[in-house]
C-alpha positions as CSV (number, residue, x, y, z in Angstrom):
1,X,-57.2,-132.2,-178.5
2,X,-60.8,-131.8,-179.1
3,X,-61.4,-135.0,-176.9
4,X,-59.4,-133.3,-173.9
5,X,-61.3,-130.3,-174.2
6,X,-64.5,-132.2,-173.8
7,X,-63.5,-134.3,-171.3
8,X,-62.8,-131.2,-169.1
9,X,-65.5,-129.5,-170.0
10,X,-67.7,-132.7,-168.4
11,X,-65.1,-132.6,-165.3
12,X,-65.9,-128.8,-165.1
13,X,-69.9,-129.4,-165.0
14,X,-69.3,-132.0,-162.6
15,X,-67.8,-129.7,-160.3
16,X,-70.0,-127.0,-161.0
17,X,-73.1,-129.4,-159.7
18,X,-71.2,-130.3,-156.7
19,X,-70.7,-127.0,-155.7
20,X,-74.3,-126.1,-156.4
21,X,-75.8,-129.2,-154.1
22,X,-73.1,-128.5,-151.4
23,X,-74.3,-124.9,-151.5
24,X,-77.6,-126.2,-151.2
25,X,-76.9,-128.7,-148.2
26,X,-75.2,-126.1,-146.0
27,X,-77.9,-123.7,-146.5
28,X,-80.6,-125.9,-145.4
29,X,-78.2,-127.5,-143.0
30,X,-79.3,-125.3,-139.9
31,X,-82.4,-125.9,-140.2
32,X,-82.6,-129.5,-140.2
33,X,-80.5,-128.9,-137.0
34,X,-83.2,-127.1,-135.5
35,X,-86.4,-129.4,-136.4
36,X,-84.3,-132.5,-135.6
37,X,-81.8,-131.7,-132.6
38,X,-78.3,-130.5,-131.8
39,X,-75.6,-131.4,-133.8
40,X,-73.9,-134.4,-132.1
41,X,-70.9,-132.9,-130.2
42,X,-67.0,-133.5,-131.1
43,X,-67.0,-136.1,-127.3
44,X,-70.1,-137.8,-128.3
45,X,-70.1,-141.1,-130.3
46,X,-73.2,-141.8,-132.1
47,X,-74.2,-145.7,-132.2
48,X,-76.6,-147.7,-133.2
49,X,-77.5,-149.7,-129.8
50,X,-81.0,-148.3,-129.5
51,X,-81.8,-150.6,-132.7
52,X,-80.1,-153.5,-131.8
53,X,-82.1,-156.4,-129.5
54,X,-80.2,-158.2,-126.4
55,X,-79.3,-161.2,-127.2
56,X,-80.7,-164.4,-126.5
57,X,-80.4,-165.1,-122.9
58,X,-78.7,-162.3,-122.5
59,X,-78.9,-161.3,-118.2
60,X,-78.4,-158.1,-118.5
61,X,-78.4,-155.3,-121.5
62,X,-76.6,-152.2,-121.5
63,X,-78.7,-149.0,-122.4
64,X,-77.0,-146.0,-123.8
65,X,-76.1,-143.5,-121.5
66,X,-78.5,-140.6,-121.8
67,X,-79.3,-137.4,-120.0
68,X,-82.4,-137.7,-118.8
69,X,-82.5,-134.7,-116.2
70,X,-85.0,-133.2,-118.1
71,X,-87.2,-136.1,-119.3
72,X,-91.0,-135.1,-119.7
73,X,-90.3,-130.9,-119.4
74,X,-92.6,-129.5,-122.3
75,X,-91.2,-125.7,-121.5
76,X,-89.6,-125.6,-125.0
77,X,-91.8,-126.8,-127.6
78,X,-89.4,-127.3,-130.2
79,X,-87.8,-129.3,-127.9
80,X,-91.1,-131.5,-127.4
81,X,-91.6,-131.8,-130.7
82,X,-88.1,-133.1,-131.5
83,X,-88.4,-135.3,-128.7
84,X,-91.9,-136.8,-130.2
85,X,-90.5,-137.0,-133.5
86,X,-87.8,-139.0,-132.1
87,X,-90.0,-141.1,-130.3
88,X,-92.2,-141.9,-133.0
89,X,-89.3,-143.6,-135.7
90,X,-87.7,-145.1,-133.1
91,X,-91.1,-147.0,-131.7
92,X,-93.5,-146.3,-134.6
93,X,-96.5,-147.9,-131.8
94,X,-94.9,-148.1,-128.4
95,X,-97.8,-150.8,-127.5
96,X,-95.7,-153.4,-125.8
97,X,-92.4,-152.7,-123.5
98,X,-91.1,-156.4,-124.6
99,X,-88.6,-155.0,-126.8
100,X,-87.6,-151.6,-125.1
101,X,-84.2,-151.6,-124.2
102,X,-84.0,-147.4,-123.3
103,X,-87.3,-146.2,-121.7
104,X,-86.9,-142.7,-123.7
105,X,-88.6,-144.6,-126.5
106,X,-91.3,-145.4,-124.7
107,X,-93.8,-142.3,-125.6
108,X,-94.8,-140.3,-122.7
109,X,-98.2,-139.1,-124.0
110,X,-101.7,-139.5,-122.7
111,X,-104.3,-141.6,-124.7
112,X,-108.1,-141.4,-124.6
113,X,-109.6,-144.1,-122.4
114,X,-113.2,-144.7,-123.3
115,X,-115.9,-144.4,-120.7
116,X,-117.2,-146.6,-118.6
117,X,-120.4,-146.2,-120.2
118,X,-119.6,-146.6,-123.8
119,X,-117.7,-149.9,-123.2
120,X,-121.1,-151.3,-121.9
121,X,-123.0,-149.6,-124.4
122,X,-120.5,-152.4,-126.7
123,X,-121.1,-155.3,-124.5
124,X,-118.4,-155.3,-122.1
125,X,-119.6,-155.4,-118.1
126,X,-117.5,-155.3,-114.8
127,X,-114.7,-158.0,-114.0
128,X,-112.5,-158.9,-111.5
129,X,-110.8,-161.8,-113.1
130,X,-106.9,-161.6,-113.7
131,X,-106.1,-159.3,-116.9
132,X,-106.6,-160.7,-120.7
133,X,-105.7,-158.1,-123.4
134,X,-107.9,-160.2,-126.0
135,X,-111.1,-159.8,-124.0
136,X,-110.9,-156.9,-121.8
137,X,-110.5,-153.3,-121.0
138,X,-110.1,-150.5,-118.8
139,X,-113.5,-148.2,-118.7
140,X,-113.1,-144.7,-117.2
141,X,-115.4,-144.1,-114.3
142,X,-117.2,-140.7,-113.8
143,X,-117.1,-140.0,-110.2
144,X,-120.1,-137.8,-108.5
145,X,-117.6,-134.9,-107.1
146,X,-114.9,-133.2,-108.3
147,X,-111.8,-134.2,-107.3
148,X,-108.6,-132.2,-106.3
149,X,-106.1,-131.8,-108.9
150,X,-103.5,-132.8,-106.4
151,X,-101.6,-135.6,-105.3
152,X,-102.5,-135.6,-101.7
153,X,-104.4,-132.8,-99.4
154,X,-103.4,-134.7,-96.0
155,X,-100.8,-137.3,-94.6
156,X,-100.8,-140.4,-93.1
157,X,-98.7,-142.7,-91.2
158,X,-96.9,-145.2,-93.8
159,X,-94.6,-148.2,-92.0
160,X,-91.3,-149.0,-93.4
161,X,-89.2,-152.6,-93.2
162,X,-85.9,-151.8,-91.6
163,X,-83.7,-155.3,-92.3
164,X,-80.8,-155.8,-90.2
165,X,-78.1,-158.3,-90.9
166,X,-76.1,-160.1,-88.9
167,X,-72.2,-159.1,-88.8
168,X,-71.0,-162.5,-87.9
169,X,-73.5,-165.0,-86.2
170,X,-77.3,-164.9,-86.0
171,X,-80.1,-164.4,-88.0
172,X,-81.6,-161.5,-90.3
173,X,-84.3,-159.7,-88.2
174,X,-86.7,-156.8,-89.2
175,X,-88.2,-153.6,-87.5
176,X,-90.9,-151.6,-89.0
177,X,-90.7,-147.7,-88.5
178,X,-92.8,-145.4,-89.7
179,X,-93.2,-142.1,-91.5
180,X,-95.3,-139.5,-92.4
181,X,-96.3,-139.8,-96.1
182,X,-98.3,-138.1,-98.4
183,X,-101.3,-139.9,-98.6
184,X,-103.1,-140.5,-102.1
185,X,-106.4,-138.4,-102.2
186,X,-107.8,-141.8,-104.3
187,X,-106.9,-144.7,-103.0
188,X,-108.3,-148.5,-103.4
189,X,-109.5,-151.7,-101.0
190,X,-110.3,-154.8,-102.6
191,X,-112.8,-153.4,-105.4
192,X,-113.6,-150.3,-102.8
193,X,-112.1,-146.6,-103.7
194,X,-110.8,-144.4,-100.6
195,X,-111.3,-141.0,-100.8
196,X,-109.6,-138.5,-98.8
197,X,-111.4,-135.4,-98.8
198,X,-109.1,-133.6,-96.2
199,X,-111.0,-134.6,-93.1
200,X,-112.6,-137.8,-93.4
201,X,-112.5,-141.3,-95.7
202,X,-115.3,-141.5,-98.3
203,X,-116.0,-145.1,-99.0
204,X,-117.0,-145.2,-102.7
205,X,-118.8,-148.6,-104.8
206,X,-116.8,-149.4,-108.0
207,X,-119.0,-147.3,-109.5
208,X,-118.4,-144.1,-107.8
209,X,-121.5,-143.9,-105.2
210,X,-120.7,-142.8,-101.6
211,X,-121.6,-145.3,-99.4
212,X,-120.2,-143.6,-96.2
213,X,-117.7,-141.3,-94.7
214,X,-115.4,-142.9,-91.7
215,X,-112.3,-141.3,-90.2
216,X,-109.2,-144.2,-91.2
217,X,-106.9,-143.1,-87.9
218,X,-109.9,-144.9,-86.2
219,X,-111.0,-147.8,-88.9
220,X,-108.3,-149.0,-90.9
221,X,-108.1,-151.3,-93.6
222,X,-107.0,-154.9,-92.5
223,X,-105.6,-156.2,-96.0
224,X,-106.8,-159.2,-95.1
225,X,-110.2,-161.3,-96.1
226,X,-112.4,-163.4,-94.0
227,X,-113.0,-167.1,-95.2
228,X,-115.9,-166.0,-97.2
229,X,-113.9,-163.4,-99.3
230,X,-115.5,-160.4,-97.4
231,X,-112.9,-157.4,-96.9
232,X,-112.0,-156.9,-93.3
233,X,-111.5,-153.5,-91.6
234,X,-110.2,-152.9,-87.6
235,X,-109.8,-151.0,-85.1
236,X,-107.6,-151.4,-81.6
237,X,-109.1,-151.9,-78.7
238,X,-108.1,-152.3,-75.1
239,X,-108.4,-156.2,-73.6
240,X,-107.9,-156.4,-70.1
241,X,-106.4,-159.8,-70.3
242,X,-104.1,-159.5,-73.9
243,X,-103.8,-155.6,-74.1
244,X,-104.4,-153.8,-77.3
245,X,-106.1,-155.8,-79.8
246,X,-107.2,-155.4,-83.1
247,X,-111.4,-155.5,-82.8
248,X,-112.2,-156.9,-86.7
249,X,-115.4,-155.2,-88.6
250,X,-116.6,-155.9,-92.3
251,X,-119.3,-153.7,-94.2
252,X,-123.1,-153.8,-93.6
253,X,-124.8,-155.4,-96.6
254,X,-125.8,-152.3,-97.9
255,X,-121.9,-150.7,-97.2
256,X,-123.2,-147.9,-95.1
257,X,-122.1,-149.1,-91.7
258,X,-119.4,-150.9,-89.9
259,X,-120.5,-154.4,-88.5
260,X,-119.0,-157.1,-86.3
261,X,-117.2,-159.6,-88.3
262,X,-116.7,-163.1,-87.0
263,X,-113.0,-163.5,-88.2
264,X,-110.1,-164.9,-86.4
265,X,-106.9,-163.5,-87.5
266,X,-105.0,-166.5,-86.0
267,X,-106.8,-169.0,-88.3
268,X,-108.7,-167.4,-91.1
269,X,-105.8,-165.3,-92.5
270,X,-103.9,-166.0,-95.8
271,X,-100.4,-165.9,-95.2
272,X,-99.6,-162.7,-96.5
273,X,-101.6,-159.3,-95.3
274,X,-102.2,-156.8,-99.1
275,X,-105.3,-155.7,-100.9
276,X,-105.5,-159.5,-102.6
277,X,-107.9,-160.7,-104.9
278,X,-110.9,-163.3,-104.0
279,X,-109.4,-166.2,-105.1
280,X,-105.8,-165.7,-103.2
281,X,-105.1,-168.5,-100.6
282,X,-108.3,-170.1,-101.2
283,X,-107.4,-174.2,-102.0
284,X,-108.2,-175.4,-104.6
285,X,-109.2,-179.4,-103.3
286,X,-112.4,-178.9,-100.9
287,X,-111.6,-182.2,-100.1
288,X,-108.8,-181.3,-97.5
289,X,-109.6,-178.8,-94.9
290,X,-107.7,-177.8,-91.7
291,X,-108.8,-178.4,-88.6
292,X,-107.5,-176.9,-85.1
293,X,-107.0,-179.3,-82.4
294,X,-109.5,-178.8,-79.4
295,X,-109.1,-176.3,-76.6
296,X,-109.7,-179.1,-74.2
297,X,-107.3,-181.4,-75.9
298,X,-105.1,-178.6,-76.5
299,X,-104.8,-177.6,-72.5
300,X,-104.8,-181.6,-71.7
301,X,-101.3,-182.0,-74.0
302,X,-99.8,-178.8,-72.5
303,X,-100.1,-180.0,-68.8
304,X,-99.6,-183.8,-70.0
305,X,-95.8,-181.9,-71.8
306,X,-95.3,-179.8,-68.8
307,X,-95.7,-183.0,-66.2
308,X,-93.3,-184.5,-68.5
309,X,-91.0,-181.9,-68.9
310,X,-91.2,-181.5,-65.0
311,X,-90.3,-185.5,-63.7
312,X,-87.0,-185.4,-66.9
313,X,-86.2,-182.6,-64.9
314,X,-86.3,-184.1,-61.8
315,X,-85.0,-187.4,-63.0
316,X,-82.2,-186.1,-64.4
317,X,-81.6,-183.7,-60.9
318,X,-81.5,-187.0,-59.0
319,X,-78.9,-188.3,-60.8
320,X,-77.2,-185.4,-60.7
321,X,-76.8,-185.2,-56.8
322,X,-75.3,-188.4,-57.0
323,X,-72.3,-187.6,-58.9
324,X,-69.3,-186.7,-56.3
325,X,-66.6,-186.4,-58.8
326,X,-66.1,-182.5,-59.2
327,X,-65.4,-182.6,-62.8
328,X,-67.6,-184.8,-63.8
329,X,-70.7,-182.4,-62.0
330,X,-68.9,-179.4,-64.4
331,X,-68.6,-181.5,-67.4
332,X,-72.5,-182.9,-67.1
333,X,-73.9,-179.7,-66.1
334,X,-72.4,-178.0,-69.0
335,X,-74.2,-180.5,-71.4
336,X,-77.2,-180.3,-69.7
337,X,-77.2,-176.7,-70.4
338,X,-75.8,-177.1,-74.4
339,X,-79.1,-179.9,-74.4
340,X,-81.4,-177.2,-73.4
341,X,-79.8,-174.2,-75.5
342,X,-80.1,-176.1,-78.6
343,X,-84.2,-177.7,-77.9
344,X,-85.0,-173.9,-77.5
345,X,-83.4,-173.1,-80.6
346,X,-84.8,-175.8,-82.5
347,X,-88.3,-175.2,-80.8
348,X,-88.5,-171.4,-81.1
349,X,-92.3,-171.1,-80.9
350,X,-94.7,-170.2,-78.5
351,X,-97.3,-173.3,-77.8
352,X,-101.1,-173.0,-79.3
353,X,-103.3,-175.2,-80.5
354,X,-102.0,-177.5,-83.4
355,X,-103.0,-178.1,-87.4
356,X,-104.2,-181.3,-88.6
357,X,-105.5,-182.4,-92.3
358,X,-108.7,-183.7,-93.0
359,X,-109.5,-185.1,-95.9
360,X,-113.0,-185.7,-96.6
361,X,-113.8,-185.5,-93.0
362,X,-111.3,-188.2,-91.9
363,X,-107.6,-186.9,-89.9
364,X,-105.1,-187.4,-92.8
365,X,-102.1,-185.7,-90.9
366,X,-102.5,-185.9,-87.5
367,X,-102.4,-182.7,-84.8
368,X,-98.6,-181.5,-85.2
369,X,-98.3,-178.4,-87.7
370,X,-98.2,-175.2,-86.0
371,X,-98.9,-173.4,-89.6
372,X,-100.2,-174.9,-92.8
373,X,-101.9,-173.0,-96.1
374,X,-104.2,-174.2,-98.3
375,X,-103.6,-176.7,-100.5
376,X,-102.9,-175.3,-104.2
377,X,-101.6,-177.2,-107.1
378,X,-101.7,-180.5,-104.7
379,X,-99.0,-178.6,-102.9
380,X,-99.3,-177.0,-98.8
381,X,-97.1,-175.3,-96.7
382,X,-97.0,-176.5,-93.1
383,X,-94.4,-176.1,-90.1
384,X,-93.8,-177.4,-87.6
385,X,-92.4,-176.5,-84.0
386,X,-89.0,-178.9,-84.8
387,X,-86.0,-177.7,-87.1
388,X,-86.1,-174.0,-86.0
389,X,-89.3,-173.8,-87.3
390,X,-88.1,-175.1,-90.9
391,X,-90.8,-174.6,-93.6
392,X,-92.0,-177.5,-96.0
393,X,-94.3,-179.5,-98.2
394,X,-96.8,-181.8,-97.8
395,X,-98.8,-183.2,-100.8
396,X,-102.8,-184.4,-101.3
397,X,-101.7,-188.0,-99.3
398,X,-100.1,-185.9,-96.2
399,X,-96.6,-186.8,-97.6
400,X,-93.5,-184.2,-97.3
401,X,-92.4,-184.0,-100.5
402,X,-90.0,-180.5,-100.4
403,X,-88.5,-179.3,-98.2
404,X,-86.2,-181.6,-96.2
405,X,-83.8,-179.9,-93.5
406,X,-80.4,-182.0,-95.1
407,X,-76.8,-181.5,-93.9
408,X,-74.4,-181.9,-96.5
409,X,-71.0,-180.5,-97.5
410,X,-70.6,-177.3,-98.9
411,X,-67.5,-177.1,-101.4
412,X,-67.2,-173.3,-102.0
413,X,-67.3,-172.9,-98.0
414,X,-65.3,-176.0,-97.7
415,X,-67.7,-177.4,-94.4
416,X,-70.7,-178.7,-93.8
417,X,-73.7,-176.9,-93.6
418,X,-77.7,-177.3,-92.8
419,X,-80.0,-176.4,-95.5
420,X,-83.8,-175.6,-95.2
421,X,-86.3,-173.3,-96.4
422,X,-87.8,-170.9,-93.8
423,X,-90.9,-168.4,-93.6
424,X,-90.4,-165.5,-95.3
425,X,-88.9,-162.4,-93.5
426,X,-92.4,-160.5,-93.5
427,X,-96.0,-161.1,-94.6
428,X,-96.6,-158.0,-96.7
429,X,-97.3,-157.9,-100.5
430,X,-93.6,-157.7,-100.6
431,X,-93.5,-161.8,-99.8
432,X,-95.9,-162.1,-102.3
433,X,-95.3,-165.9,-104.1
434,X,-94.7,-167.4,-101.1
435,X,-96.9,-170.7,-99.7
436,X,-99.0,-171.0,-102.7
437,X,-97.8,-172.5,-106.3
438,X,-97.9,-170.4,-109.4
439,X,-97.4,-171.6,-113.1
440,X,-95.5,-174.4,-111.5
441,X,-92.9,-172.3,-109.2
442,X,-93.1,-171.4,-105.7
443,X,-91.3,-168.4,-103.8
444,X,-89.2,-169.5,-100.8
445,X,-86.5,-168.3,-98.4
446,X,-83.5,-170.5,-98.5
447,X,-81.4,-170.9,-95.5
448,X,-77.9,-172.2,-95.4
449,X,-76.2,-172.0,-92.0
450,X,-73.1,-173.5,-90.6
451,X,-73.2,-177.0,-89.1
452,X,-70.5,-176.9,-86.3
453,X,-71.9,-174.0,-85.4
454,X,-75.6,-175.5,-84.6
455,X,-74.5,-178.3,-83.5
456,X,-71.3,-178.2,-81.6
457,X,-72.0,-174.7,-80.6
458,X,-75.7,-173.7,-80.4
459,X,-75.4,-170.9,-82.3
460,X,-76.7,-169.6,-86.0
461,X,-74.2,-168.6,-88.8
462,X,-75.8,-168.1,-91.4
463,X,-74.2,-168.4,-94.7
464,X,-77.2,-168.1,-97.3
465,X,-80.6,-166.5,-96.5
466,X,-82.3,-165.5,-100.0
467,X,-85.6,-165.7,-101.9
468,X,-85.5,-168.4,-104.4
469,X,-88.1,-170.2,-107.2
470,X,-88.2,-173.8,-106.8
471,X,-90.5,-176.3,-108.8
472,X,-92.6,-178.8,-107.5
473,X,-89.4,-181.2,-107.3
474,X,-87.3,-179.0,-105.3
475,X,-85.0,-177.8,-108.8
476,X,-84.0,-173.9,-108.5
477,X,-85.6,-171.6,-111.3
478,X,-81.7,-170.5,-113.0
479,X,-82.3,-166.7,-112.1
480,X,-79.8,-164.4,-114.2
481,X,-76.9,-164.0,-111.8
482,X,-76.7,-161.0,-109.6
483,X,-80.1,-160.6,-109.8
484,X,-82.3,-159.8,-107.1
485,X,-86.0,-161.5,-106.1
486,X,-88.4,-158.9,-105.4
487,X,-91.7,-160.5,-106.2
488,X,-93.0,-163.0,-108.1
489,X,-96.9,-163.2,-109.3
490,X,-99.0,-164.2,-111.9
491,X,-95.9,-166.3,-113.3
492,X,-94.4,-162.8,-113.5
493,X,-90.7,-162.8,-111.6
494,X,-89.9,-159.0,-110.7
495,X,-85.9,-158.7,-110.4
496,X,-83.7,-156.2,-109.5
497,X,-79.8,-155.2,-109.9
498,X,-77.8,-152.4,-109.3
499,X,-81.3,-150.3,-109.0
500,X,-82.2,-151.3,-112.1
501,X,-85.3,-153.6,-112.1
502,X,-87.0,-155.8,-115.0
503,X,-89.6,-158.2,-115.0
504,X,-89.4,-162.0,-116.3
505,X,-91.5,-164.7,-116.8
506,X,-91.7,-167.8,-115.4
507,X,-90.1,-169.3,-118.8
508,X,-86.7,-167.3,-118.7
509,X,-87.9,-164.9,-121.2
510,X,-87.2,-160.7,-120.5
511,X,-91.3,-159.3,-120.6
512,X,-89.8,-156.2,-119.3
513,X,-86.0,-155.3,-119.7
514,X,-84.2,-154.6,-116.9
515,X,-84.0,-150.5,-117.6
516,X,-86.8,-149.5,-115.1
517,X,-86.3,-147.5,-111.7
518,X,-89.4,-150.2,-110.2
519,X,-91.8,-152.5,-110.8
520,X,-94.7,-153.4,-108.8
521,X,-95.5,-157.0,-107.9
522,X,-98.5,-158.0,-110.7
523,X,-102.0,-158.6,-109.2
524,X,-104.6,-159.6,-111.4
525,X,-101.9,-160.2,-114.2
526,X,-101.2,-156.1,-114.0
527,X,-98.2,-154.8,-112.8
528,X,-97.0,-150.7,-112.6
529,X,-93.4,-149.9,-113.6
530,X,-91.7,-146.8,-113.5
531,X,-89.2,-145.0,-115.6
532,X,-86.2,-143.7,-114.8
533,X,-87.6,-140.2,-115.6
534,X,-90.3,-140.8,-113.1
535,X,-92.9,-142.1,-115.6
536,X,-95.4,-144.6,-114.5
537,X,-97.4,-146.8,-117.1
538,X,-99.4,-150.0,-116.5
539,X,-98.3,-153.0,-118.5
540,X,-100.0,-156.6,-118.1
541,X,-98.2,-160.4,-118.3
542,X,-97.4,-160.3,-122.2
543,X,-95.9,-157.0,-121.6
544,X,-98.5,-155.1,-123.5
545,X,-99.2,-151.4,-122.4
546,X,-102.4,-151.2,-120.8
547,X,-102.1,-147.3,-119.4
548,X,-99.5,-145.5,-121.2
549,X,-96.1,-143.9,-119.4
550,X,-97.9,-140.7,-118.7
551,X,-98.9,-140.6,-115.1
552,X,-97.0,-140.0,-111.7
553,X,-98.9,-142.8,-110.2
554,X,-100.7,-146.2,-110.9
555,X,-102.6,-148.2,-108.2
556,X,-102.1,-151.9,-108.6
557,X,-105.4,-153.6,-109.8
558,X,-107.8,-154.0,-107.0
559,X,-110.3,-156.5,-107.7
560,X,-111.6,-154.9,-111.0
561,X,-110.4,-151.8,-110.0
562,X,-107.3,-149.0,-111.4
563,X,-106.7,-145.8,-110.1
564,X,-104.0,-142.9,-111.7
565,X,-102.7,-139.5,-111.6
566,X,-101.1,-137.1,-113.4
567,X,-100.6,-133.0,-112.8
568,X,-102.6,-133.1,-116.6
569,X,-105.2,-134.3,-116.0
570,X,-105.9,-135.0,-112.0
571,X,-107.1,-138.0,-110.7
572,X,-109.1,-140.7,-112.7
573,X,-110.3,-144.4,-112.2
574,X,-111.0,-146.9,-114.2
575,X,-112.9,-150.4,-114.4
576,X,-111.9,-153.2,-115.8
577,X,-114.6,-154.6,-118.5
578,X,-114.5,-158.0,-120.5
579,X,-116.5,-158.9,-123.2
């Protein structure tokens, strides 16, 4: 009896402390509600998916769904604070995006970026070499006037590529139309800043001096260099004999004036018009150069082709009067008009003067490419007026090597098709990876179009057009299906799906997951993405985070050169330094 007794007493204190720490819990429990968030709601299931890592190989991850309406408001500070605190355990130091699979962890608060000045003061100096997080860094530079703390005090005329597809035969085409934009009251030009200040363009030095005031409706930038790296700037003027033409100009030595520049657009450009660095397009073997075919030689081949053209013609009109046989007239004169349907479709393009290859000052090619880019990685594009103008590769001997235009059989359209890569649909810094070989992949546009079609029919249905990565031995870079090609630079492939865009390198591995609203093509191994709360942050090619996800816009790099703003704290630029 005495044992029973105790062993309820014991049960009874047991109880008793239960009740006591119970007591205790629900007292304190409101206000751990209100220093770490709502209580989750009776629809809402709680998981832990924020922790766990995509898989291996894994295409595409799933984020949670969130509400993110009001991402970034700091009108409730509680709110903020919870929304820090949140932050902070679930990315303790949000320094590198390689692991971010929901862009709510990535924090959204500014960090001091040290001046210019003191970076020297440590040893570091100006570069315009492509980003390395070991040696470099961004320096804040202090410019001589006070800027507006606003986006944009004027507008200006921004173009637009308008693609139109085909509904049954032909091929994609493009318009560009443009729009009135905002127009960034800091802007940069291959190491130059532009600033707007509401009636005229201040050209400022990568250190902040003013070096002169033009108006840009008049002097534009080209995005293009001429052979010696200089930046190029134009304006259009009237030619009686070809109309409007762009007139090109480059800075005086001292930057204070326009001057002549002796540039031909037709010959010295790169491939692709954007604010490039230096080095882009330049070759890499000075052994090989291009040379243009003579204007006298040139004119000689045109009239020796037209004389040509003109006694087949004739040739073949002589014969034709012969024939009496009325059907036989009908059935010829048909082909003779399939023959010449199908030359001008597989020689589309207007005659100049041709490319040849020199290498080390003797013709390795011959006269015959009516494009060709400069040699990189032993690799150069080249075309020729044959195959549609099919684009291919020629290595360091003058040897195609990709690039054949093959007819084959198709299984999953059950015919035969013709395959071949073509120029990319525009020459903006949306192209960008195309010509030139990077980290051992190339950017081109492959075409698959329907045999009969071509050749029974002389017409184009095209079954395939898309951006692809090939290798140097023509083998497809395996991108995650579904997945669009927007750019690819710096061995950094930017792909999109569904409007969700992540970047990739050039070894299959996820540097950015696919969670982001955009990403901007990397130049000088940086690349701006944006949140889908309208965040922007500068990361580099290891995924690190160079300027945090705190601004509402991030220049690319321009040749040493970053520019950001934010409402908080208006316009800034920086420099890059290595040490």
């Amino acid at each position: 009896m005495n044992y029973n007794i105790a062993k309820y007493k014991k049960y009874i204190a047991r109880i008793a402390a239960a009740v006591i720490v119970f007591g205790v819990a629900f007292a304190l429990f409101p206000k751990v509600i209100e220093k770490y968030g709502e209580k989750p709601s009776a629809d809402r299931t709680e998981t832990n998916s924020q922790l766990m890592l995509p898989e291996t190989g894994t295409a595409e991850t799933a984020a949670p769904d969130r509400d993110t309406e009001n991402v970034g408001e700091t009108e409730n500070p509680e709110t903020a604070e919870t929304a820090e605190t949140a932050l902070s355990e679930a990315v303790p130091e949000d320094k590198n995006v390689i692991n971010i699979i929901d862009t709510l962890q990535i924090s959204g608060e500014h960090r001091e970026i040290p001046a210019k000045e003191e970076l020297a003061a440590e040893g570091y100096g100006d570069s315009t070499g492509v980003w390395n997080s070991d040696t470099m860094r961004l320096g804040k530079i202090t410019l001589p006037m006070p800027l507006p703390n606003t986006y944009s005090v004027s507008s200006m005329t921004k173009e637009n590529i308008v693609y139109h597809y085909p509904d049954d035969i032909g091929e994609i085409t493009t318009t560009v139309v443009t729009e009135e934009t905002p127009r960034p009251v800091l802007s940069l030009y291959m190491g130059y800043m532009l600033y707007d200040d509401g009636e005229y363009t201040q050209l400022l030095y990568k250190n902040g001096k003013v070096l002169m005031r033009f108006d840009e409706t008049q002097i534009i930038p080209g995005n293009t260099r001429d052979k010696y790296g200089t930046p190029l700037f134009y304006r259009w003027k009237w030619d009686a004999a070809q109309g409007m033409v762009k007139a090109w100009y480059k800075l005086s030595y001292d930057g204070s004036a326009f001057e002549f520049a002796n540039y031909d657009d037709e010959r010295d450009n790169r491939g692709l018009y954007f604010d490039y660095p230096v080095s882009y397009g330049v070759s890499d073997n000075p052994a090989l150069e291009k040379v243009w075919e003579e204007e006298e030689a040139f004119q000689t081949r045109i009239e020796e082709e037209a004389e040509s053209e003109w006694e087949a013609d004739k040739e073949w009109q002589e014969w034709y009067d012969t024939l009496v046989n009325e059907e036989k007239r009908n059935t010829v004169y048909y082909e003779r008009q399939k023959e010449e349907k199908a030359a001008a479709i597989n020689a589309p393009l207007a005659e100049k003067p041709l490319i040849a290859y020199y290498k080390n000052g003797t013709d390795l090619t011959g006269y015959k490419y009516m494009e060709a880019y400069a040699f990189r990685s032993g690799l150069s594009a080249v075309m020729e007026n044959t195959d549609r103008g099919a684009l291919y590769f020629i290595n360091e001997n003058g040897n195609r090597v990709l690039g054949e235009v093959k007819s084959h059989y198709m299984a999953s359209y059950e015919r035969h098709v013709i395959t071949c890569y073509r120029m990319p649909l525009t020459n903006g810094i949306e192209s960008i990876g195309s010509f030139y070989m990077d980290h051992g992949l190339i950017r081109v546009r492959k075409q698959i179009i329907d045999y009969s079609g071509l050749v029974v029919y002389n017409v184009i249905r095209v079954i395939i057009d898309e951006d692809v990565l090939i290798d140097r031995y023509g083998n497809e870079f395996p991108l995650p299906a579904g997945y669009k090609l927007l750019s690819y630079s710096d061995g950094m492939i930017v792909l999109e799906k569904n409007g969700k865009v992540g970047v990739m390198d050039y070894t299959g591995n996820w540097i950015a997951e696919p969670i982001y609203a955009s990403a901007a093509p990397f130049v000088d191994g940086l690349s701006a993405l944006t949140t889908a709360d309208g965040r922007v942050g500068m990361i580099d090619t290891k995924g690190n985070i160079i300027l945090p996800f705190a601004y509402e816009h991030i220049s690319q790099a321009s040749s040493g050169l970053v520019t950001a703003y934010d409402k908080e704290l208006g316009w800034q630029a920086f420099q890059i330094m290595e040490k």
